[in-house]
C-alpha positions as CSV (number, residue, x, y, z in Angstrom):
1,X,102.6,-124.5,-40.3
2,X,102.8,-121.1,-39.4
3,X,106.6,-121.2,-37.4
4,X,109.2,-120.3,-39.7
5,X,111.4,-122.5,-41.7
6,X,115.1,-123.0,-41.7
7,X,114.8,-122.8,-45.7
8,X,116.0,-119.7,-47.1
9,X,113.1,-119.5,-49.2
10,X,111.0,-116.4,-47.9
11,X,107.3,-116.6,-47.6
12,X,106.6,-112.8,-48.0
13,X,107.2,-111.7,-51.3
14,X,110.2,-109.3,-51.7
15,X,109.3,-105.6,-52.2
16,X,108.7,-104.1,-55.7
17,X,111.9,-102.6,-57.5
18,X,110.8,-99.0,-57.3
19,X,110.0,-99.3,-53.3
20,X,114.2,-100.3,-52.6
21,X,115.5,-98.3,-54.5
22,X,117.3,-95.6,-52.2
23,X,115.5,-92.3,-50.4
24,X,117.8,-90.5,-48.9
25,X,116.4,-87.3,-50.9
26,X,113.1,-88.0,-49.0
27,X,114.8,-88.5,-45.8
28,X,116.6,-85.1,-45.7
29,X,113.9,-83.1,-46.6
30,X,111.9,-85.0,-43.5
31,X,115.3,-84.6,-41.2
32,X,114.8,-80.9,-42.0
33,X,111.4,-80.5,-41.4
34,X,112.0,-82.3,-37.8
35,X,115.1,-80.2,-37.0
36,X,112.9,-77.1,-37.7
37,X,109.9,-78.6,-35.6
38,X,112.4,-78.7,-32.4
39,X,113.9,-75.2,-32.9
40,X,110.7,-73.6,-33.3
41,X,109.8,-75.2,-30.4
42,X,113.2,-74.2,-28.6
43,X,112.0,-70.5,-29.4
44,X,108.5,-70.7,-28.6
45,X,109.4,-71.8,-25.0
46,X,112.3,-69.1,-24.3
47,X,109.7,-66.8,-25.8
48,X,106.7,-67.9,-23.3
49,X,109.4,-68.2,-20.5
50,X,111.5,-64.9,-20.7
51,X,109.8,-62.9,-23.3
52,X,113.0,-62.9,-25.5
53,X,114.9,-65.4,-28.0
54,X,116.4,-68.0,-25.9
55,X,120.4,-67.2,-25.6
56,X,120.9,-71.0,-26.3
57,X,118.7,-70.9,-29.5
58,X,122.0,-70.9,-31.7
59,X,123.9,-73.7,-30.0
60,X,120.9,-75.5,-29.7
61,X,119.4,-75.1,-33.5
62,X,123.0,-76.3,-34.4
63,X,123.5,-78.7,-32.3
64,X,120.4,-80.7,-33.5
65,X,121.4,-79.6,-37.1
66,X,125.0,-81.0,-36.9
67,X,123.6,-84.6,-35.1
68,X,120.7,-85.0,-38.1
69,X,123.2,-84.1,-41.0
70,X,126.0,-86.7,-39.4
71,X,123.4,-89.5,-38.9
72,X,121.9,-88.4,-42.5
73,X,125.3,-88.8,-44.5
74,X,126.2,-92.1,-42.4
75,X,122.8,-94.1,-43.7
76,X,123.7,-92.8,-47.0
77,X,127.2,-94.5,-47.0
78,X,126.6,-96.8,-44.7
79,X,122.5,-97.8,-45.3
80,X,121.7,-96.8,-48.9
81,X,118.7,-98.9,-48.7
82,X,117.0,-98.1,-45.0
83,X,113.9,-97.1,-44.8
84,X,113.7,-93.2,-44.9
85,X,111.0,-92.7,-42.1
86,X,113.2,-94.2,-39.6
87,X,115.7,-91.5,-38.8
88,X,113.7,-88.6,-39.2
89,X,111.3,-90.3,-36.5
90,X,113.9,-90.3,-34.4
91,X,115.5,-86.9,-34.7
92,X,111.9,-85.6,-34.2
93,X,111.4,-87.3,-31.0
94,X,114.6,-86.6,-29.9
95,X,114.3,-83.0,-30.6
96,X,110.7,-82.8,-28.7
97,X,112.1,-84.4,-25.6
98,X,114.7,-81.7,-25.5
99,X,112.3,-79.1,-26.0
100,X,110.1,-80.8,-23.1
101,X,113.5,-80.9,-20.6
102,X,114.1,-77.3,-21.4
103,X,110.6,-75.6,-20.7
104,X,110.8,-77.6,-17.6
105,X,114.4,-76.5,-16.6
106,X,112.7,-72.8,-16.8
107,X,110.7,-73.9,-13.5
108,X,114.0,-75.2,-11.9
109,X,116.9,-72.7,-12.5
110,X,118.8,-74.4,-9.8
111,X,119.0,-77.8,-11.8
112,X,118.9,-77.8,-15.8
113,X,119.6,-80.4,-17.6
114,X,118.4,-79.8,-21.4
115,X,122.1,-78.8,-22.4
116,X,123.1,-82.7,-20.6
117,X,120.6,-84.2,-22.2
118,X,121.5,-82.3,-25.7
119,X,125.3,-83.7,-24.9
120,X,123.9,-86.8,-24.1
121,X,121.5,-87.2,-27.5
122,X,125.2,-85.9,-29.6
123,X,126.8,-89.1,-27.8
124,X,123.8,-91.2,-29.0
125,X,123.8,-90.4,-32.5
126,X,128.4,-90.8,-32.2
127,X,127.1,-94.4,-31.4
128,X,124.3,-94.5,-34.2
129,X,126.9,-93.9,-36.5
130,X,129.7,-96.5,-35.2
131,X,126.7,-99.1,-35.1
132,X,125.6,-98.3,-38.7
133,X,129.6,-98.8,-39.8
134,X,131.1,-101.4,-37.8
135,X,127.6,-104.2,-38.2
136,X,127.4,-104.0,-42.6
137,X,125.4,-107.6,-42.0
138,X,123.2,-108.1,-39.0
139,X,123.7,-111.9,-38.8
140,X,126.9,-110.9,-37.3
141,X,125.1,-110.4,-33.9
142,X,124.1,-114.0,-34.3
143,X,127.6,-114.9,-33.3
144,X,127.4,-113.4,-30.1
145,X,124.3,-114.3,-28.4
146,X,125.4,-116.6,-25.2
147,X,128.3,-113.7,-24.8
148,X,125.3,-111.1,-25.1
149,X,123.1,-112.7,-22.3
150,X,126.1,-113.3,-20.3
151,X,126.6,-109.2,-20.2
152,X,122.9,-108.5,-20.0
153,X,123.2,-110.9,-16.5
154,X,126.4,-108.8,-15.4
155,X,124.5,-105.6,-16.2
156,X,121.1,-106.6,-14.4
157,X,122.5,-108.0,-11.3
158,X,125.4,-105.1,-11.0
159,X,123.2,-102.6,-9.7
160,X,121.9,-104.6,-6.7
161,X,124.8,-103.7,-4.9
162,X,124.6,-100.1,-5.2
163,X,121.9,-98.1,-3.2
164,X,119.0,-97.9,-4.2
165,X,117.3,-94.5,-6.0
166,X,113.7,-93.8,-5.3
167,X,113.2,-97.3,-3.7
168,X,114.6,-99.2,-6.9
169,X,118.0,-100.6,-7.5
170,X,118.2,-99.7,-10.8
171,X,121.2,-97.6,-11.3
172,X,125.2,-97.5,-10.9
173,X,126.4,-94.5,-9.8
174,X,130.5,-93.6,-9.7
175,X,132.6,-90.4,-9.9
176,X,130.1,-88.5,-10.2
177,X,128.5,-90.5,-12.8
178,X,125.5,-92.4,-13.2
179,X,123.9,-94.8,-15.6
180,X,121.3,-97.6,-15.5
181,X,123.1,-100.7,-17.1
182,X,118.8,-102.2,-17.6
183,X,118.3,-100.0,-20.6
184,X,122.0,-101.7,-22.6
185,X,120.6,-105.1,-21.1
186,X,117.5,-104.8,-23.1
187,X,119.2,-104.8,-26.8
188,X,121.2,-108.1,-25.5
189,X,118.7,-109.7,-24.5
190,X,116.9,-109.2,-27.7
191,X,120.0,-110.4,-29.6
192,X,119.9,-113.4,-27.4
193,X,116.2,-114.5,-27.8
194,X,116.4,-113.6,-31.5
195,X,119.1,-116.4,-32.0
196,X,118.2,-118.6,-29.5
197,X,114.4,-118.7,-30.8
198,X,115.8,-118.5,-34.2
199,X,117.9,-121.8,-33.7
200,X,114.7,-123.8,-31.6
201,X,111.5,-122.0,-33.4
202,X,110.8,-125.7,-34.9
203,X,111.0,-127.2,-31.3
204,X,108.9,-124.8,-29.7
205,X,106.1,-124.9,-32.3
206,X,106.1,-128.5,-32.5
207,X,107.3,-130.9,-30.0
208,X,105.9,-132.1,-26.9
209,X,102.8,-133.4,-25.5
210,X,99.4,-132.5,-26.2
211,X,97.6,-131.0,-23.0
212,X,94.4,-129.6,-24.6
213,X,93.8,-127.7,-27.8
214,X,96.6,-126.6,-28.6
215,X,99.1,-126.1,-26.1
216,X,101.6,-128.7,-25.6
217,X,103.7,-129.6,-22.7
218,X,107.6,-129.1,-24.0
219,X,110.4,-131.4,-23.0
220,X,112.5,-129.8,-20.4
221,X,115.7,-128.9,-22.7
222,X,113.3,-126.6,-24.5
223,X,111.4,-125.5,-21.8
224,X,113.9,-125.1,-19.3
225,X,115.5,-121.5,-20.9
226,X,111.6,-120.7,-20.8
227,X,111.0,-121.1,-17.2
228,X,114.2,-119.3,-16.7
229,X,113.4,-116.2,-18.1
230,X,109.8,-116.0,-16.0
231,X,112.2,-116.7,-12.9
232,X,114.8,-114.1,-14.2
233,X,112.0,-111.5,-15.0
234,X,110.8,-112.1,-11.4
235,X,113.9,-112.0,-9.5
236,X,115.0,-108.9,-11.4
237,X,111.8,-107.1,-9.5
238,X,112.4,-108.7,-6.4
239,X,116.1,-107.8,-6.1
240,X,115.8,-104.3,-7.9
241,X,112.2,-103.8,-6.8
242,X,111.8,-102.5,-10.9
243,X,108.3,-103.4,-12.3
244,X,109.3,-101.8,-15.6
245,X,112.5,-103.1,-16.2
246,X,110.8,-107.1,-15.3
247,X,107.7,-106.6,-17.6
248,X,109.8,-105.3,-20.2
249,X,112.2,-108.1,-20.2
250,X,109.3,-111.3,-19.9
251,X,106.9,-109.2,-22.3
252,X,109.7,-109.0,-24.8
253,X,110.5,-112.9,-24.6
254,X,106.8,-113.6,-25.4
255,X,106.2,-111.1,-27.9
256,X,109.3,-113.2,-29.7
257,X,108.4,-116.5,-28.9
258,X,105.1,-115.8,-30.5
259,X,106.4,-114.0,-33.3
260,X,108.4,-117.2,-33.7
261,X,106.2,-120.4,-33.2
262,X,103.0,-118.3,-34.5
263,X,101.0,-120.1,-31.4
264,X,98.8,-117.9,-29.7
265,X,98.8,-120.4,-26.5
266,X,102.2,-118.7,-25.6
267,X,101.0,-114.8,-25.2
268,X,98.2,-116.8,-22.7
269,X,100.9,-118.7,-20.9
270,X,103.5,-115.9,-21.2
271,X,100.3,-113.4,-19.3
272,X,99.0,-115.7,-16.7
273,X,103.0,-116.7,-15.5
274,X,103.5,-112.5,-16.0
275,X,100.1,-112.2,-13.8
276,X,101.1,-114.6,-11.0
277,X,104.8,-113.1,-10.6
278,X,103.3,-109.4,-10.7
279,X,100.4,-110.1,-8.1
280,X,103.1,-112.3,-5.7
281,X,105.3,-109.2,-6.0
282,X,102.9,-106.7,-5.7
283,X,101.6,-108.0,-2.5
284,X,104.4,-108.9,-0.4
285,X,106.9,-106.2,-1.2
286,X,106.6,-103.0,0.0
287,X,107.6,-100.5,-2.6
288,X,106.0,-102.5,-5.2
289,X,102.8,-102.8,-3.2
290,X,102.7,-99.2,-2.4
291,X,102.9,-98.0,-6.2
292,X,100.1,-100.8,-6.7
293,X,98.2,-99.1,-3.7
294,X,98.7,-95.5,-5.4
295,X,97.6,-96.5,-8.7
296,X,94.0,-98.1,-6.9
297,X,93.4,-94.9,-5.1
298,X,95.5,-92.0,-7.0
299,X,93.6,-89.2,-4.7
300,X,93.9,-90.8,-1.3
301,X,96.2,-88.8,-0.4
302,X,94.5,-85.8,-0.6
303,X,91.4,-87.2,1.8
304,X,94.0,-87.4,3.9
305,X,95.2,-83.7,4.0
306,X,98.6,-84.4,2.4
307,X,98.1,-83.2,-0.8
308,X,97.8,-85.0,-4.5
309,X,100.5,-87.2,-5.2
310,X,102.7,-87.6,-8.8
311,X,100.1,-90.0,-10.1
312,X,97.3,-87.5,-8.7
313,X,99.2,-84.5,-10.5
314,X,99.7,-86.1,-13.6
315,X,96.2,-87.2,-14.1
316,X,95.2,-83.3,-13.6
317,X,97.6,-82.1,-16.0
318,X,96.5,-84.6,-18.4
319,X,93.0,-82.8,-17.4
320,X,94.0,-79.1,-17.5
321,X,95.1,-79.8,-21.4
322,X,91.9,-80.4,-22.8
323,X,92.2,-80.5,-26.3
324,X,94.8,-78.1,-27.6
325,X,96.8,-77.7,-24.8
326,X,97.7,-74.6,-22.5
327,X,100.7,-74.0,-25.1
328,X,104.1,-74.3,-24.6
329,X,105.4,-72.5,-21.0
330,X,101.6,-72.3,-19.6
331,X,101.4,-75.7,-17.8
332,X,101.7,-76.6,-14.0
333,X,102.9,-80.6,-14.9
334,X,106.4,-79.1,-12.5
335,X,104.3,-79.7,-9.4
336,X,104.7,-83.2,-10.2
337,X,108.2,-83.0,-8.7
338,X,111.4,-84.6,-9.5
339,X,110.0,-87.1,-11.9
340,X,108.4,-84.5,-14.3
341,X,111.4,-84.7,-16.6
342,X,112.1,-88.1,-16.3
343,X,109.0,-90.7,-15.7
344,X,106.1,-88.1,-16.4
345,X,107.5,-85.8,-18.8
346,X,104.4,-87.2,-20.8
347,X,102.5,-85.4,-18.5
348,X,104.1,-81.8,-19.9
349,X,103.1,-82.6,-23.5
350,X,99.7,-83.4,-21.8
351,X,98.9,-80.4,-20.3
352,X,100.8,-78.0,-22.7
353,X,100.4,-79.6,-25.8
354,X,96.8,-81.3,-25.0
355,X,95.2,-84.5,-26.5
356,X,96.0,-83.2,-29.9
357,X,99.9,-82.8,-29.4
358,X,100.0,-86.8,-27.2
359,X,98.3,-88.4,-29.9
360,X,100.6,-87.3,-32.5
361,X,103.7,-88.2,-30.1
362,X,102.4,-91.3,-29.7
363,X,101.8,-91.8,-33.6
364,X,105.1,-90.9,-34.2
365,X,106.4,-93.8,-32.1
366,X,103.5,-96.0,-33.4
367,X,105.0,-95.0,-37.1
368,X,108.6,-95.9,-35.5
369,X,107.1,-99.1,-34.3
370,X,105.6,-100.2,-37.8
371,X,108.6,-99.8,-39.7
372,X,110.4,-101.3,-37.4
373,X,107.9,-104.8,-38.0
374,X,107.7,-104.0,-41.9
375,X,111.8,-104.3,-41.8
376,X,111.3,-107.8,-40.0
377,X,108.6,-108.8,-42.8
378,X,110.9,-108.6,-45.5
379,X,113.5,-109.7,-44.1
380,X,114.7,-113.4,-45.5
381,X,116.4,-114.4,-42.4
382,X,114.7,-115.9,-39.4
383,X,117.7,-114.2,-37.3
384,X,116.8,-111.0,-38.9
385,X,113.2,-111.3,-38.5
386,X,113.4,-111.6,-35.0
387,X,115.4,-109.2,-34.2
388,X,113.7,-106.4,-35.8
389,X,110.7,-107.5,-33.7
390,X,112.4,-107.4,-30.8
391,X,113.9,-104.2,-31.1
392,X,110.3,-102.4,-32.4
393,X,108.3,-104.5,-29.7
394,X,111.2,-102.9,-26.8
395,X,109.6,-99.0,-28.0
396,X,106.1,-100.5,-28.1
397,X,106.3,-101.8,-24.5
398,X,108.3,-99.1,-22.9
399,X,105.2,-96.6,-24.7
400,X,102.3,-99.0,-23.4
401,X,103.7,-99.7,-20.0
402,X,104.9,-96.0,-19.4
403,X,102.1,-93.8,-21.1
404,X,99.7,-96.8,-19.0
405,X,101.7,-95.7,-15.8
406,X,101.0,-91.7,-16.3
407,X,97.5,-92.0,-17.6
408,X,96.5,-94.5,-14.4
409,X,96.0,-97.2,-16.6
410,X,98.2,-99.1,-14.9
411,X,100.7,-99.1,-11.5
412,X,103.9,-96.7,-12.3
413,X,107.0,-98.3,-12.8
414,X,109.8,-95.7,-13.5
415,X,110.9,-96.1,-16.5
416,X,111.8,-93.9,-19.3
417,X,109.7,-92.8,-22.4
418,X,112.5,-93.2,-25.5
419,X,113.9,-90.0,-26.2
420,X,111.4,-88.1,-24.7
421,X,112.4,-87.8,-20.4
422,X,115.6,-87.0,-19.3
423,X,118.2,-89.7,-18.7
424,X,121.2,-90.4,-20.7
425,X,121.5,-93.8,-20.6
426,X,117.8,-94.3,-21.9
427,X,119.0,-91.7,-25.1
428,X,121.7,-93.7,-26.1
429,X,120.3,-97.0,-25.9
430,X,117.6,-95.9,-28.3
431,X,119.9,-94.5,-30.7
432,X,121.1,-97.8,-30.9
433,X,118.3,-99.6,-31.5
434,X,117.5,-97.0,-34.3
435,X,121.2,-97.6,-35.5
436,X,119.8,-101.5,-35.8
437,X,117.0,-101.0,-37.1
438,X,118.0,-99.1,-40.2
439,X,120.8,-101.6,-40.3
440,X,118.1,-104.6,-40.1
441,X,115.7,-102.2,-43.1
442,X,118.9,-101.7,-45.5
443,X,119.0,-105.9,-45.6
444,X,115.5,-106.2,-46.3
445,X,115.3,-103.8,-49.0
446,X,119.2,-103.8,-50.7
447,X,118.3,-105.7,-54.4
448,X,119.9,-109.0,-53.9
449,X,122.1,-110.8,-56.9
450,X,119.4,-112.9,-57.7
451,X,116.8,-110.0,-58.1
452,X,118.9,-108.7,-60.6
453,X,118.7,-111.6,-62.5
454,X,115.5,-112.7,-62.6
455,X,114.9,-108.8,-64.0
456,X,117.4,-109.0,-66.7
């Protein structure tokens, strides 16, 4: 039987002594390697821009310092035991998309936004550090997972009744102010399915009748919350016209449920129910069908005299790159237009940075990814265990669905690439999830009693 068991008895042997014993030397001298990264590439771009230091290298340079040395000392009080590729991951990514935002703001003078998004990234790693020391034992969340979905309902339906920006209601926006309450609903919902699939993983792996094969028909109390999730996932499209947010959500609760039963018949229910609801959507609504339209024909709009659009930019930045890149400050990914800091700031590294430069981006969030899965592996706790998959498969989709949106993979959906585009809500809500997941790593590598024992 391949679903996990409600015995505390783990499967997957615990790590060897020297692998948990604490890092924190190893993650400084990372931390300052990825601080350094980011300032070099602060001065490189005021350098290609301007010809001189940038007047913001200080504050900036400092400003990252400060953030990386406070998250730093609060894993080593707080997380003795994470793992030390976490953070550093983070603070690298971080400092990249800031270095993105501001060779960008060089082509719009009359709008930056890199010392926001810096302010924004400081907030973040405030909450990082609350998360780490208010949540010493993950199984806390466990407690609050009907109260969690409850708010990730509030937060998903809010913004219906606010206009809608760039054809999708997708954001709140008050005195001045404006946030996207999706990107907070994200980390409750995975709280949610984590104890909900947690409590039921027996039921779902095993009850029910047989169909064919494998795949069994579930009684209605277990396949009822099921059902409503699809639904969910499809209204939250339909009412906020937001592929991203809806794939995001559905792919996350299938990724989980398979993570928990170990049945492969649910990723093939879980695609063909995501493939119906896309395609129904797709067709009959118009902003939704015209992004599916752009992505079949990306240079249609050039046969017809009015010029490439984002998705035919971005694909000839991607081009212009080549291999190395045109270097920092050399590229042309600002025709893109407004989105080119937020949805296709990919695009920049693309073109200035080339195929070498993307590739190692999208290694550093595959690395983010992995240790996010290796904390759930050795974790004892089924709770546990699905969380940290949750929270490491929520980077892995938002990369897959948003580098496949900018590449022409597949249709766009406007969302945000973690820590990379601009947007301040998207920034904090990943420094949360990194808060968790060195939270979750610290309880799957901290020597427990009985370890101690057994070595004496």
């Amino acid at each position: 039987m391949t679903a996990l068991t409600e015995q505390v008895v783990d499967p997957v042997p615990p790590p060897p002594p020297d692998s948990r014993a604490p890092r924190r030397g190893v993650e400084s001298a990372l931390l300052l390697g990825a601080v350094l990264i980011a300032v070099l590439g602060h001065l490189y771009v005021g350098l290609s821009g301007t010809g001189r230091i940038p007047e913001s290298a200080t504050r900036y340079g400092a400003g990252l310092a400060a953030a990386a040395f406070l998250a730093h000392v609060a894993v080593r009080v707080c997380a003795p035991y994470a793992d030390p590729l976490v953070l550093p991951i983070a603070v690298l990514l971080n400092g990249l998309g800031l270095v993105l935002i501001q060779r960008l703001d060089l082509t719009t003078p009359e709008h930056l936004t890199a010392g926001d998004q810096l302010r924004w990234s400081a907030f973040g790693v405030a909450l990082f550090v609350c998360v780490l020391a208010g949540f010493r034992d993950h199984r806390l969340l466990q407690r609050y997972a009907y109260l969690s979905v409850a708010a990730a309902l509030v937060l998903m339906l809010v913004p219906v009744f606010f206009p809608a920006v760039n054809g999708a209601h997708i954001w709140i926006r008050f005195a001045g102010l404006s946030f996207q309450p999706g990107e907070f609903a994200k980390i409750l919902l995975a709280v949610f399915f984590a104890a909900y699939l947690a409590a039921n993983r027996t039921a779902l792996a095993l009850t029910g009748r047989r169909l064919f094969w494998r795949l069994r028909l579930l009684p209605g109390r277990v396949l009822g919350p099921i059902l409503a999730i699809w639904l969910l996932s499809v209204g939250v499209l339909v009412l906020e016209r937001d592929l991203g947010t809806s794939l995001l959500f559905f792919g996350l609760f299938v990724i989980m449920l398979f993570t928990a039963t170990g049945r492969v018949g649910w990723i093939a229910i879980g695609l063909l129910l995501a493939a119906l609801g896309a395609y129904a959507v797709g067709t009959f609504e118009p902003h939704v069908n015209s992004r599916v339209e752009d992505w079949l024909n990306p240079f249609a709009s050039i046969g017809r005299g009015e010029g490439p659009g984002q998705l035919a930019q971005s694909l000839f930045a991607f081009g212009a790159g080549g291999l190395l890149g045109a270097g920092l400050g050399h590229g042309q990914s600002f025709l893109i237009g407004f989105a080119a800091k937020s949805d296709f700031v990919l695009a920049t590294a693309g073109e200035e940075l080339g195929l070498v430069g993307v590739s190692a981006i999208l290694l550093l969030y595959g690395l983010l990814v992995d240790r996010g899965f290796r904390a759930g592996l050795a974790l004892r706790d089924p709770f546990g265990r699905l969380l940290a998959t949750g929270l490491a498969s929520i980077i892995a989709l938002q990369v897959f669905v948003i580098a496949g949106g900018v590449t022409g993979l597949i249709p766009l959906t406007g969302m945000a690439m973690p820590f990379l585009a601009q947007g301040g809500s998207s920034v904090v809500t990943n420094w949360i999830i990194v808060a968790l997941l060195v939270r979750l790593s610290d309880s799957a590598h901290r020597p427990r009693p009985a370890d101690g024992e057994a070595a004496a």
